[in-house]
C-alpha positions in Angstrom: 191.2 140.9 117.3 189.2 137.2 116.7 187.0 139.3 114.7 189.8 140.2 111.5 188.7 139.2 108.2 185.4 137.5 109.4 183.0 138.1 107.0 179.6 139.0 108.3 176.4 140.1 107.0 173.7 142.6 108.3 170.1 142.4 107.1 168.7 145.8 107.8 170.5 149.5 107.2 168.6 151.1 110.4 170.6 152.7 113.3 170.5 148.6 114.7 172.1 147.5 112.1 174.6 150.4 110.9 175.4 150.3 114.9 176.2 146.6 114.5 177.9 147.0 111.3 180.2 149.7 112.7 180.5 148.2 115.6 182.1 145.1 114.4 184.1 146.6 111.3 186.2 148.4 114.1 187.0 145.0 115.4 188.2 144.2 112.2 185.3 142.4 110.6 184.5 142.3 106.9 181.2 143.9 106.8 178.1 143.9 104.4 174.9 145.3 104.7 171.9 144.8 102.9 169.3 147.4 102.6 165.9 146.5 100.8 165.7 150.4 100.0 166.8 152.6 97.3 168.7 155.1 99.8 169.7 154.8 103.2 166.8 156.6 104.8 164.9 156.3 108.0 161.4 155.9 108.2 159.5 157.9 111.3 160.6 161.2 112.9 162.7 162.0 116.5 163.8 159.8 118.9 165.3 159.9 122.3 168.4 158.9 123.0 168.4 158.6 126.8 172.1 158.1 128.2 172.1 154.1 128.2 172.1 154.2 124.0 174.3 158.1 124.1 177.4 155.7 125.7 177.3 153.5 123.0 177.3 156.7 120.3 180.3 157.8 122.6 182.2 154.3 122.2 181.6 154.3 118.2 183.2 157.6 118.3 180.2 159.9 117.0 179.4 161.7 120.5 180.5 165.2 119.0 179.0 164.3 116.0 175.6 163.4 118.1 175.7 166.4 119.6 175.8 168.7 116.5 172.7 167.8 115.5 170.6 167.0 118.7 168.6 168.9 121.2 170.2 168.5 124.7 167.3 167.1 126.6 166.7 169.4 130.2 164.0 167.3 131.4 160.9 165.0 131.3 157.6 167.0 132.6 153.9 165.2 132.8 151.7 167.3 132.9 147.5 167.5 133.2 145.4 167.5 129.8 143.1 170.2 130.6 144.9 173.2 131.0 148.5 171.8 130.9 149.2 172.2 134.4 152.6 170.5 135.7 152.1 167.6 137.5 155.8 165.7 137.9 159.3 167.1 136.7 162.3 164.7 135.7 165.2 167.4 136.1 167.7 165.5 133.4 170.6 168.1 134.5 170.7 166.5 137.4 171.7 163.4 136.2 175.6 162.1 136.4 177.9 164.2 133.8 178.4 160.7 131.8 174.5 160.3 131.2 173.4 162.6 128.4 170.4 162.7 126.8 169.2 164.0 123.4 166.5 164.5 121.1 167.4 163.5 117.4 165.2 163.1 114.4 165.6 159.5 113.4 167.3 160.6 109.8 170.1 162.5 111.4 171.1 159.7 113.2 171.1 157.1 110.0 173.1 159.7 108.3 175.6 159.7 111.1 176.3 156.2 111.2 176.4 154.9 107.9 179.0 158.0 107.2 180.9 156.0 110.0 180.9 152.5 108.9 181.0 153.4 105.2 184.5 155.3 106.6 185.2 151.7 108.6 184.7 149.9 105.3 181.3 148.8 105.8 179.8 148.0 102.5 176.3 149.1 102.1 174.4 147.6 99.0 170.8 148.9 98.4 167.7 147.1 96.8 169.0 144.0 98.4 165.5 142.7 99.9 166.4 139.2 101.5 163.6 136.6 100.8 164.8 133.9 103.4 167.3 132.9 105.5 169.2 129.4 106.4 170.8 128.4 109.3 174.1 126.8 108.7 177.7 126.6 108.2 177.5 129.0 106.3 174.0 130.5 106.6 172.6 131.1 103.2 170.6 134.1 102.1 167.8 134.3 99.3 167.1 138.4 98.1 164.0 138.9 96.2 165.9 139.7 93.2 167.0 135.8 92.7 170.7 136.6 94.0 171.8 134.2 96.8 174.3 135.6 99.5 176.4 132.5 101.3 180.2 133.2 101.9 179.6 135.0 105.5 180.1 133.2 108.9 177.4 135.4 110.7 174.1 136.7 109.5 172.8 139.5 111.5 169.3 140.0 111.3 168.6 143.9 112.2 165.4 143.5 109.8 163.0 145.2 112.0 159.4 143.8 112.9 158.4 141.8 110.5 162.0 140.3 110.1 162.6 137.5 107.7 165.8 136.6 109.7 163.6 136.0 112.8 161.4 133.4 110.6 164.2 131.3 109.6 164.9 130.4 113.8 161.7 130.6 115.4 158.7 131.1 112.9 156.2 133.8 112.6 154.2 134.7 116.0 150.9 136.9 114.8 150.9 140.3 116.9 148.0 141.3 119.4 146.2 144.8 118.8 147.0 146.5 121.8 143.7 148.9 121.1 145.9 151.9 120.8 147.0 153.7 117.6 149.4 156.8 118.0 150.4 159.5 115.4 153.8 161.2 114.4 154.6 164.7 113.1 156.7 167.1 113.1 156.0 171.1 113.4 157.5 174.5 113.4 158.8 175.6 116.9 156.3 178.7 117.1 155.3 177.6 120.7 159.2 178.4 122.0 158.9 174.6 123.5 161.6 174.3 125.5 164.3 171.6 125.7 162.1 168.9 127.5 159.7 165.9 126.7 156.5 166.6 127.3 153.4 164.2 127.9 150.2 165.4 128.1 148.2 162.9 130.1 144.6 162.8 129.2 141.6 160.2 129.4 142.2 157.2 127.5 145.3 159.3 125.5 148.0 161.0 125.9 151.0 163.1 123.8 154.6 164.1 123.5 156.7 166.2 122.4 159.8 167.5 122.4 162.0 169.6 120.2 164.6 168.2 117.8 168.2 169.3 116.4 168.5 173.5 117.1 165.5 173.2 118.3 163.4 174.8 115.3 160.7 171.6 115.2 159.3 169.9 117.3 158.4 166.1 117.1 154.9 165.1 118.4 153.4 161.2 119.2 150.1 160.8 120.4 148.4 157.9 121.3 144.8 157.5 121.6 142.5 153.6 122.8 140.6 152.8 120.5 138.5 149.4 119.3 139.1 149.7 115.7 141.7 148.0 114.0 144.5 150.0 112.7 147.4 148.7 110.2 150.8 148.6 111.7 153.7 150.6 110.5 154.6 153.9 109.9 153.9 154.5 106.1 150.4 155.1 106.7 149.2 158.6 106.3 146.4 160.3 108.0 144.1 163.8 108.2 145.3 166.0 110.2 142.0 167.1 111.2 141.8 163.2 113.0 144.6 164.1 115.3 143.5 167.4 116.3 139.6 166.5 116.9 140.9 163.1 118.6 142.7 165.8 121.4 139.9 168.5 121.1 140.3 169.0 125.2 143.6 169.5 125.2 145.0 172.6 126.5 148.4 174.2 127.2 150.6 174.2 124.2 148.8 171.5 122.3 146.0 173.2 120.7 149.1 175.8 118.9 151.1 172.7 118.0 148.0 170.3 116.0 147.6 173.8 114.3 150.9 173.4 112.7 150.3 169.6 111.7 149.5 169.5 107.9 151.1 166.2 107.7 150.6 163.5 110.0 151.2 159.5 109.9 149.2 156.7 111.6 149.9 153.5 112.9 148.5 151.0 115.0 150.5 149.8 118.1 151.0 146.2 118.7 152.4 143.8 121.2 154.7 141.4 119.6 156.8 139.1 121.4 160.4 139.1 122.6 161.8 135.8 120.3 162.5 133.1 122.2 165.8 132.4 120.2 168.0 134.9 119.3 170.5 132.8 117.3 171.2 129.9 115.8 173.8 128.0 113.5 175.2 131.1 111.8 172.5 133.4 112.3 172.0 136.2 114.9 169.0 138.4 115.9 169.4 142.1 117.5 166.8 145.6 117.5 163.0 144.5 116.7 163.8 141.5 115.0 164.7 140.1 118.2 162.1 142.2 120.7 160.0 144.9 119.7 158.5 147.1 121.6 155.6 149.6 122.3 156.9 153.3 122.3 155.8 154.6 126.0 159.6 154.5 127.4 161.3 155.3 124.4 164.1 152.4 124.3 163.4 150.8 120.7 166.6 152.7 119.8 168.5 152.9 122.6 168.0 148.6 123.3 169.1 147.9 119.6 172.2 150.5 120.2 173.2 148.2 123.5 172.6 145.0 121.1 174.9 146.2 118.6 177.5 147.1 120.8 176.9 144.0 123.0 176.8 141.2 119.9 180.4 143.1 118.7 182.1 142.8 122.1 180.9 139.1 122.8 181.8 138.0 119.5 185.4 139.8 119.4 186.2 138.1 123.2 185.4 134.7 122.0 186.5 132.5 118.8 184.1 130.5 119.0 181.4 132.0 117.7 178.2 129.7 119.2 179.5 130.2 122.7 179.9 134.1 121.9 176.2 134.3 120.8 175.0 132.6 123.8 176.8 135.1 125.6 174.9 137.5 124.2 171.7 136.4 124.1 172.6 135.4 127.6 173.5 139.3 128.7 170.9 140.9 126.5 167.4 138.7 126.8 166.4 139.4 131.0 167.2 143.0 130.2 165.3 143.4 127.1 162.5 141.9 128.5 162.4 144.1 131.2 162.3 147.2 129.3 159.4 145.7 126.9 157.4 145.1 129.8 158.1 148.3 131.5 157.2 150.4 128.1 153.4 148.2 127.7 153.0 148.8 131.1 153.2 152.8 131.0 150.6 153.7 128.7 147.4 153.2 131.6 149.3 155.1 133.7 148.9 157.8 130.7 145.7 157.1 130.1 143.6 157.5 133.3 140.0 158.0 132.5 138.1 157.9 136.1 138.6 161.8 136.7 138.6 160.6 140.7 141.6 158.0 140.2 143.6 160.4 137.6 143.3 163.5 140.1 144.2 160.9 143.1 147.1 159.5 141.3 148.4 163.5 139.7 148.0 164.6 142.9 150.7 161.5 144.2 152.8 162.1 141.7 153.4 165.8 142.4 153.7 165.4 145.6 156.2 162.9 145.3 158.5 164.6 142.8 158.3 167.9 145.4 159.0 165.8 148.3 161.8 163.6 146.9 162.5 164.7 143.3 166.0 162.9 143.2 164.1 159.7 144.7 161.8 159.9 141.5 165.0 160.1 138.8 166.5 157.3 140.7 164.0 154.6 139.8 165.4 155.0 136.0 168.7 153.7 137.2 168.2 150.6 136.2 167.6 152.3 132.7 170.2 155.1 132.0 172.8 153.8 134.1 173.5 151.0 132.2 176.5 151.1 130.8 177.4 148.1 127.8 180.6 149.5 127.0 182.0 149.3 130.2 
């Protein structure tokens, strides 16, 4: 393995970055994360992992592991605001016996992988809150705390949106307000919601949800247009009472779940660019750091899974690291791109607010997915079927 005894350092304990870590510990790195929190925790609530981020679980070994504690997903159903009626069905089980899909709550999956790389030999350090980064040979890191980190060959950066890794090779680009906020919770199961994402497509708004681990709670997003600024991030917590008056004319199911919401966090969604770089001399960028992206095809995770595994394999076939990281950036950026644009794209077809045009277009997609249902699946080949550990 090129990779055996090189030292390398990941800024940022998220599934990104414990992926990474893992990741290249098996190669036979040496392997050091730092974690600006007190515990290795994850901030937000479920997740999907559709079955282009579920291979790369399978190739770090935790696919038994993965499916202890997720909900097998059965499908993807849009369905009409008013009463809930069902207007396209994604049947999952018909999808090839390698692609599996699962709903997880964010935390379980954390948990899952630092175990791993901890039992790799990853070191984790906490309260280790980088300041700066240096390119060089070797990059240097500043932490808040007045500690300097400089004996690695790599720097990582897996440090998310506002990364400080990202700074140090391209500078800061501000973020555009895309005029949409969204909400997270998580409820009781009482509504017997079965093993499927739901999105409830509504006038300027839409939300989903779907069930997580044994399927006693459900996880619920909902995004609503609006003009007024919202911060971004996850942290911020809101009345429940907002969320529920904000989808007043929902029906279906959706009226029993906001019943159940006593805790509820908002954030505003913004459109951030994909970096233009994503390395440098000693310095790499994967996850968010590198392109973040809105939440309306859920692939934040499941793109900074396929970096992880991706930066690992290039930089173990090649021992010369620059060349290995413009491999990667080479095999990862088009892609990437693709899916960011795909996910801003997807929320106005959520959002219809001409009752004419969203009845026309409902009335399409049914037919469609009655007609040719397979057909329907198959444009997310490009998607699931991607394979990075092949």
């Amino acid at each position: 393995m090129t990779l055996t005894g090189r030292r390398i350092v990941v800024v940022g304990g998220g599934i990104g970055g414990l992926a990474a870590a893992l990741a290249l510990s098996l190669r036979g790195a040496e392997v050091k994360v730092l974690e600006q929190a007190e515990t290795i925790r994850a901030v937000g609530a479920g997740i999907q992992i559709s079955p282009n981020g579920g291979r790369v679980i399978q190739a770090l070994g935790l696919g038994g592991a993965l499916a202890s504690r997720s909900c097998p997903a059965r499908a993807v159903v849009l369905r009409d605001y008013r009463a809930g009626q069902e207007v396209l069905r994604l049947d999952l089980t018909t999808l090839p016996a390698d692609q599996e899909y699962h709903f997880v709550h964010r935390a379980d999956l954390v948990d899952l992988l630092a175990e791993r790389a901890r039992a790799a030999g990853v070191q984790i350090r906490l309260l280790q809150k980088v300041a700066a980064a240096e390119p060089g040979t070797p990059p240097r890191l500043a932490l808040c705390n007045g500690d300097h980190c400089g004996d690695a060959a790599l720097v990582i950066g897996a440090d998310g949106l506002h990364s400080v890794v990202r700074r140090a090779l391209s500078g800061g680009a501000a973020p555009v307000f895309t005029g949409q906020v969204a909400w997270r919770a998580i409820v009781p199961n009482d509504v017997d919601h079965p093993p499927e994402a739901t999105v409830h497509m509504g006038p300027g708004r839409h939300l989903v949800s779907y069930p997580l681990g044994d399927g006693a709670a459900v996880n619920i997003v909902a995004a609503e247009e609006r003009s007024a600024w919202t911060p971004e991030g996850w942290a911020h917590e809101d009345d429940p009472a907002n969320l529920a008056n904000a989808f007043s004319g929902f029906g279906g199911f959706v009226p029993d779940l906001l019943k159940r919401v006593d805790r509820v966090g908002l954030w505003g969604l913004f459109r951030h660019p994909v970096a233009p770089q994503w390395y440098g001399d000693g310095i790499a960028l994967l996850g968010d750091a590198a392109h973040p992206t809105l939440p309306f095809l859920a692939q934040g995770a499941n793109m900074a899974l396929e970096d992880a595994w991706t930066l690992a394999a290039c930089l173990d076939a090649d021992p010369s690291q620059p060349s290995a990281l413009a491999r990667y950036q080479h095999l990862r950026k088009h892609r990437c791109r693709r899916i960011v644009a795909a996910a801003t794209g997807n929320a106005w077809k959520y959002h219809l607010t001409n009752p004419l045009i969203r009845g026309a277009a409902h009335l399409g997609l049914g037919l469609a997915g009655r007609v040719a249902p397979q057909r329907m699946l198959r444009q997310f080949d490009w998607l699931y079927g991607h394979d990075v550990t092949a």
